[in-house]
ZAMARGU-4260 file (C-alpha; in steps of 0.2 Angstrom, whole numbers, plus 5000, padded with zeros to 4 digits):
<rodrens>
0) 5000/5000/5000 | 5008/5018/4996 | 5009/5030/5010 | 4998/5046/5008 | 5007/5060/5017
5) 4999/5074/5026 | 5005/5090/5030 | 4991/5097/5045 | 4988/5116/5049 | 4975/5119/5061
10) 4975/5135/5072 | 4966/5124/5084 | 4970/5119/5101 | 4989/5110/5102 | 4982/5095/5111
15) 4968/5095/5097 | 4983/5095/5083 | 4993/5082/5092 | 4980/5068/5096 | 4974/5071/5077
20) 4991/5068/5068 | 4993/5054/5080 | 4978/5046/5075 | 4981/5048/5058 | 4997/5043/5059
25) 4991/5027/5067 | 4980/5023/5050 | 4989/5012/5036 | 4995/5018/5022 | 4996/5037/5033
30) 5010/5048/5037 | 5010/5065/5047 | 5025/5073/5041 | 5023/5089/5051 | 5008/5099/5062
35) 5009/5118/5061 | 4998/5132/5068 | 4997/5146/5055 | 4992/5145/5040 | 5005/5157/5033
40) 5018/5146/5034 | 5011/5133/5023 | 5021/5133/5007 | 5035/5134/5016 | 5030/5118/5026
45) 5024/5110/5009 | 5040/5116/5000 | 5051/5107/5012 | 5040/5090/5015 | 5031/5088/5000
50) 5015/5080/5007 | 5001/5072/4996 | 4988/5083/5005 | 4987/5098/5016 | 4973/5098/5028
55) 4969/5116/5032 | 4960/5120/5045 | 4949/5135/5040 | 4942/5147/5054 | 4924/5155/5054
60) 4932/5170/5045 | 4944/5159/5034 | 4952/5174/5024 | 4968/5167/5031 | 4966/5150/5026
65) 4959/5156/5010 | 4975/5164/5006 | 4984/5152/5012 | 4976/5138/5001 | 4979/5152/4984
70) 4997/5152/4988 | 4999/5135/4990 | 4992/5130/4975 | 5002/5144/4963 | 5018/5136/4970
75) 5014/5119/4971 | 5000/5116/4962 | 5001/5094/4963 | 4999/5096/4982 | 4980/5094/4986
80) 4973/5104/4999 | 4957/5101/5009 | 4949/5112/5021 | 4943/5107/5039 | 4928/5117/5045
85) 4915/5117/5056 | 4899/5130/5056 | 4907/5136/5042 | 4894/5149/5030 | 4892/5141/5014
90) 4901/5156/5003 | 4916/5149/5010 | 4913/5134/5002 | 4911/5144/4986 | 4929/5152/4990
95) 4937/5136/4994 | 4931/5132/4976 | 4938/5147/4968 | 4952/5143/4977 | 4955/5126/4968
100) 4953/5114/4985 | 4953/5098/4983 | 4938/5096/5000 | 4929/5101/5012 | 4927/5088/5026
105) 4916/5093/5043 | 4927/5094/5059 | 4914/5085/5069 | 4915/5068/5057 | 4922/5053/5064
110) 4941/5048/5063 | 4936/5035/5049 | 4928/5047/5039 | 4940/5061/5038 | 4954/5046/5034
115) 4942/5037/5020 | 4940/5057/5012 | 4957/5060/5014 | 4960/5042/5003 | 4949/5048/4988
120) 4957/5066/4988 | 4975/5056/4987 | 4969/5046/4974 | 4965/5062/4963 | 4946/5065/4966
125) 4938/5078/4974 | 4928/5076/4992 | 4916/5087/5002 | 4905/5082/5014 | 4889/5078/5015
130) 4883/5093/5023 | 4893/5104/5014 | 4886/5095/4997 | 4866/5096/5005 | 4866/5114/5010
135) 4866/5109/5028 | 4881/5120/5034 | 4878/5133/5047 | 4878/5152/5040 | 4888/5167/5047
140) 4880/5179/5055 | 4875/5192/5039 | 4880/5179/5028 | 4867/5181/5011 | 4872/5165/5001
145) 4859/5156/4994 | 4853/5142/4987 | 4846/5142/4970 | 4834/5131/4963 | 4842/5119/4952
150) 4836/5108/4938 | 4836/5089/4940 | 4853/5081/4933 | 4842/5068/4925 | 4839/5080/4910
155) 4857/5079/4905 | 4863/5066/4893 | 4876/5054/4899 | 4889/5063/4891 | 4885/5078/4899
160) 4885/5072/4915 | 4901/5065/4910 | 4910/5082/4909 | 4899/5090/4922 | 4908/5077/4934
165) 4927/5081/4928 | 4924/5099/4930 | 4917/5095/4948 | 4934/5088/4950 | 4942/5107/4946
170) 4947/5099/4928 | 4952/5111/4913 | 4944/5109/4896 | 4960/5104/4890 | 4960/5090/4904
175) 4943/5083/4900 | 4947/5081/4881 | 4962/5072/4884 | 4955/5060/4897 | 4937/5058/4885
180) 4947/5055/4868 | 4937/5071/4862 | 4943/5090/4856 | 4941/5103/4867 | 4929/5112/4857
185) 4918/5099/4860 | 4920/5099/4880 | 4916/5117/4878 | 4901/5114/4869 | 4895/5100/4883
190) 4899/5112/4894 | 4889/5126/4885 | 4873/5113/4884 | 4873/5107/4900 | 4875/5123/4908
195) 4859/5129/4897 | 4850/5115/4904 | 4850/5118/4922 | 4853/5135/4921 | 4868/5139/4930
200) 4880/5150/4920 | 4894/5153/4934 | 4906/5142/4936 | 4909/5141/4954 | 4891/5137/4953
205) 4892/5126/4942 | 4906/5115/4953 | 4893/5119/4969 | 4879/5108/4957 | 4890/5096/4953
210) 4895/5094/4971 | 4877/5094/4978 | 4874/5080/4965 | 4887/5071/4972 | 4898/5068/4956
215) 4913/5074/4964 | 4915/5058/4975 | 4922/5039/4969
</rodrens>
């Protein structure tokens, strides 16, 4: 079994930090290779261990960790990063997006879970929880995100939904081509029909859909 390596930053607690990475570290196939506290020091600490996957904890205002997560994936962009929240507003999750995250996993899951997401993340896909992917997450204060209706994603073809699920995966057109055997034109024309479809015309939206639909999991 390869070993997935995590870098963890997590403002949180230091007993919190420790008995985490401990636990992690006591899953096959998992290595801790460092625990930090700030999120600013991030690419440095990914520069010098080269983890697999940084778990970021993100805080209830997350500009930080937002930042943070941008950075990181300018400078090394094969290093996934997945954010840890908990009562986080759901236009956070919308930045983690634009930020290019790989995740969003729920603080308050079990060990199990967080160790199964961290496993499809390493593997490529991406993985956010199931409260973050139903709407269930708890708003900030003032916080005015809202949900729009969305159409059914049994009015797209089987194609469509094809695309739809690699660009819920944060994949370019030119990526999608490559991995369907089709031109790039043609993804952009999916793209462009599917988007008609359900009416979404946003592309951060458009990753939210696909997420709520659950077509970025295995």
């Amino acid at each position: 079994m390869s070993v997935t390596r995590i870098l963890l930053v997590d403002e949180d607690s230091r007993l919190y930090r420790l008995a985490f990475a401990r636990c992690l570290t006591n899953e096959a196939g998992v290595c801790v290779v460092e625990t930090a506290d700030r999120s600013a020091n991030v690419v440095e600490l990914a520069s010098r261990h080269r983890p697999d996957v940084v778990l970021l904890g993100i805080s209830r205002q997350g500009t930080r960790e937002i930042s943070a997560a941008i950075r990181l994936r300018r400078r090394l962009p094969n290093i996934r990063t997945v954010f840890l929240g908990e009562g986080v507003a759901e236009s956070q999750i919308d930045e983690a997006i634009r930020a290019g995250a790989a995740g969003f996993i729920d603080k308050s899951k079990t060990l199990e879970y967080v160790i199964r997401a961290v496993r499809v993340i390493a593997c490529g896909q991406n993985y956010y929880s199931t409260n973050v992917r139903d709407g269930s997450l708890n708003p900030l204060e003032g916080d005015q995100h809202t949900v729009q209706a969305e159409a059914p994603l049994s009015i797209l073809s089987p194609r469509e939904i094809e695309v739809l699920r690699h660009i819920a995966l944060g994949r370019s057109a030119k990526e999608v081509a490559r991995l369907l055997f089709i031109s790039e034109r043609t993804v952009n024309n999916h793209r462009t029909n599917l988007m008609k479809k359900i009416g979404i015309h946003d592309r951060v939206k458009l990753a939210r859909y696909a997420i709520r639909e659950g077509l970025s999991e295995l």
